[in-house]
Every structure is written in structure tokens, then in C-alpha cells.
N, C-alpha and C positions, 0 to 999 in steps of 0.2 A: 398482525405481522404479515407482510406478504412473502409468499414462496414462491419460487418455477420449480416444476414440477422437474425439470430438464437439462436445471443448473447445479452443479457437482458441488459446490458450496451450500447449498441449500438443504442438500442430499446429506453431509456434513454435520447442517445445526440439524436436521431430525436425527440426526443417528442414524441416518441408513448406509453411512459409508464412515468406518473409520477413521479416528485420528489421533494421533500424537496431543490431545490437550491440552494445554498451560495455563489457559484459567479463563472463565467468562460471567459477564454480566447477564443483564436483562434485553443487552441489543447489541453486546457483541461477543466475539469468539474467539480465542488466541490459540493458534496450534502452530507445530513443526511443519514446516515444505516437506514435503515427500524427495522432491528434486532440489534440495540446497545448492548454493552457490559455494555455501562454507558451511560448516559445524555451525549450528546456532540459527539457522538462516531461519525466518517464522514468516506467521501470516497473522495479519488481525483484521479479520472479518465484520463487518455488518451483521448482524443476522435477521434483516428485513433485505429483503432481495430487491439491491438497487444495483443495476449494471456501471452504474458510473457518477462522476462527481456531479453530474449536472443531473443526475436525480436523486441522489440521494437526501436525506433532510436533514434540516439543521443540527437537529439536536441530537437525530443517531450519528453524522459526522461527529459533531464534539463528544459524543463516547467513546465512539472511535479513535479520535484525539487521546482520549484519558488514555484509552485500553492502549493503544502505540509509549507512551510517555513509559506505564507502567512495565510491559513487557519489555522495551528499551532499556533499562535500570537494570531489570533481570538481569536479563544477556549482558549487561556490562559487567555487573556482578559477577555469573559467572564463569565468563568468559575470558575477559580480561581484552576484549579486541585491539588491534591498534586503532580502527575507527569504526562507525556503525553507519549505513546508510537507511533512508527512509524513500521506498521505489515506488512510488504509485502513479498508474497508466492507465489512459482512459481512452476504451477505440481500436480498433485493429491497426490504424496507422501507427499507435503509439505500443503498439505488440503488447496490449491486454491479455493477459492468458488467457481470464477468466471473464467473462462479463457477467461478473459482481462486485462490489467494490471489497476491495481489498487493499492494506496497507502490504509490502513487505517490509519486516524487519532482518535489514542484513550485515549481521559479523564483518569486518572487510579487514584484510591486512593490506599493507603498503606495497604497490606495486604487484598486485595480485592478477590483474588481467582483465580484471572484469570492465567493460566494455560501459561505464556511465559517465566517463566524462568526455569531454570536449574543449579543443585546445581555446586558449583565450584569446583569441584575436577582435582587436577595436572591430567595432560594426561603423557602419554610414549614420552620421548621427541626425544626416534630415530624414533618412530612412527610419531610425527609432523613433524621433520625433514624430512623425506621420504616424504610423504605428501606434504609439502611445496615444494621440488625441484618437483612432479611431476607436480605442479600446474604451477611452474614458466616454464616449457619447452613449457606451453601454453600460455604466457602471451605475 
């Protein structure tokens, strides 16, 4: 498994820095935010030190996956939210907290404030168009 010696997630899965818990496998970690958005707010960690989705690997992603699915059910359980989001950022452009990959699991009530959506306005559709063929030349 890879570590940074310098990444506070990492620092985390050794146990050199506390944490709220919730349950972890072979490759990943589920704990409380320190800094919630709401009651409930979590993290489910990698615990192979990948900064981001374009490094991380297959198969620790889909644990990741599992571990997000299962901690999700929790917190619906019990919490009762009116909805849950699923927050992950890749990049200082995209306001990465941490660079390591990390799911957040977040509680949300209606009309709460929190700053992730954006209004629905039609885009330029030769503009998506274009866009999309450049995207599929890399798929």
C-alpha cells in the first residue's frame, strides 16, 4: 500500500492522527468530517494514497464505491435526511481539500444553503456537441 508521509489521510489510516471511525476494510476507511456541513457529514477514504481519480486504481475505486454505498444506507438509516449528496473533487480548481481521494458523504436538508448546485440553463448544443466528440477521441 502506498503512504505520503505528509498527507493527513494517510496519517489517519496509520493511526497517527485520530478519528471518529465508522467502519473499514482492506482498502478503505469511513470516518466523521471533523468540519461537517451537517450532523452526519463523513468521509470514505482510499487507504492507498491516491490524490485523485485519475490515479487511483480500479479496484480500490470500486471498494470505495462499496464502502460510499454502505456508509450511505447508514446515515440514511440513521438519520433520516431529507436527501444525501455524494461530493468528490479532484484538483485545487475543483477545491480538493485534501489530495487524497476521498468520497464525502453528506446529510443535506432542502434548501439548506450549501453551495453544490447550479441553475439549469440549456447550454449551446453545437458547443456540447463539439465537446462531447473531443471527449470520446479519449475514451
Amino acid at each position: 500500500m502506498h503512504s505520503d508521509p505528509d498527507c493527513v489521510f494517510c496519517k489517519i489510516v496509520a493511526g497517527q492522527i485520530p478519528c471518529f471511525k465508522l467502519c473499514e476494510d482492506e482498502a478503505t476507511l469511513a470516518f466523521m468530517d471533523i468540519n461537517p456541513a451537517h450532523e452526519g457529514h463523513c468521509l470514505v477514504i482510499s487507504k492507498d494514497h491516491a490524490p485523485t481519480i485519475f490515479d487511483i486504481g480500479e479496484e480500490t475505486l470500486t471498494a470505495v464505491a462499496r464502502a460510499v454505498r454502505r456508509v450511505s444506507r447508514a446515515v440514511n438509516a440513521a438519520l433520516a435526511p431529507q436527501g444525501l449528496s455524494l461530493v468528490q473533487a479532484n484538483g485545487e480548481g475543483a477545491k480538493q481539500s485534501v489530495p487524497h481521494f476521498h468520497i464525502h458523504v453528506l446529510p443535506r436538508v432542502r434548501d439548506d444553503g450549501l453551495l453544490l448546485d447550479w441553475p439549469l440553463l440549456p447550454g449551446n448544443r453545437d458547443a456540447i456537441a463539439a465537446a462531447a466528440e473531443r471527449i470520446r477521441r479519449h475514451l
